[in-house]
C-alpha positions in Angstrom: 134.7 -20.2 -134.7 138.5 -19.2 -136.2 137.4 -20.7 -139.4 140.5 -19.2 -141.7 142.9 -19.1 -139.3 145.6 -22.2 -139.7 147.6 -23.2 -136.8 145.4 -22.3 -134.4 144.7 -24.3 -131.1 141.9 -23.8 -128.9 142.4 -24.9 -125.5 139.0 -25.0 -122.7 140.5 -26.4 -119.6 141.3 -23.6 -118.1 138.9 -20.7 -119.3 139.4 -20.5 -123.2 142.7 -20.1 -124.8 143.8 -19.9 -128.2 147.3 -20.2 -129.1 148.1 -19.2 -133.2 151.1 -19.9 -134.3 152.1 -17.8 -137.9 154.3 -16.4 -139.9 152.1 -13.3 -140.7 151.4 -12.3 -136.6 149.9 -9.2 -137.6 147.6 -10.2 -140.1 145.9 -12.8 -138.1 145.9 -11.1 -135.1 143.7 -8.5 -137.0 141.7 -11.4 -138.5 141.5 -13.3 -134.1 140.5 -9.3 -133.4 137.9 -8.6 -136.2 135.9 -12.4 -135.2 135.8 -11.7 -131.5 134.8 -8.4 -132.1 131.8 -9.4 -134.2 130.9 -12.1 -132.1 130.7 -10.0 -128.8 133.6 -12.3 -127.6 135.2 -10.0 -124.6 139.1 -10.2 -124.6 140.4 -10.9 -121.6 144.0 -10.8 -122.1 146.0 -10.9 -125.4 149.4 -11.1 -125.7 151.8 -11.7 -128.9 155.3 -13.7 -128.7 158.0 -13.0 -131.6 159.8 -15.7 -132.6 163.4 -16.2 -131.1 166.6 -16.4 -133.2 166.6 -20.0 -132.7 163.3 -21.1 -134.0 164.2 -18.5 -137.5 167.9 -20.2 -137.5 165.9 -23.8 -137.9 163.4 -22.5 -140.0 166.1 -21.3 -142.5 168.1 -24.6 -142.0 165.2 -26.4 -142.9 164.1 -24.0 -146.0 167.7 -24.8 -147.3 168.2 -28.4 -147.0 164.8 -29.1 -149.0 165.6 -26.2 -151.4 169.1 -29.0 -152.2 
């Protein structure tokens, strides 16, 4: 159903949820948007996390050590 949307997990066992996890939020949150929208999927709740300073501290730690 989220065919173009990496990362993205689709979990049934407890109604349908569908956990992305990206680097451009907006962008595929427009894409998740635009597919349910055009399927007649009704949005139940939606809700978007920002990263915390630790998970863009490793991510830059990690980006360094294989740019050496």
């Amino acid at each position: 159903m989220l065919n173009g949307i990496s990362d993205c997990k689709i979990n049934f066992e407890s109604g349908t949820n569908i956990v992305i996890h990206s680097e451009q939020s907006e962008l595929v949150l427009l894409k998740v948007l635009k597919i349910l929208n055009d399927n007649n999927i009704e949005i139940e709740d939606l809700s978007a996390v920002p990263t915390n300073l630790e998970e863009i501290f490793l991510k830059m730690v990690r980006e360094n050590t294989s740019n050496n």
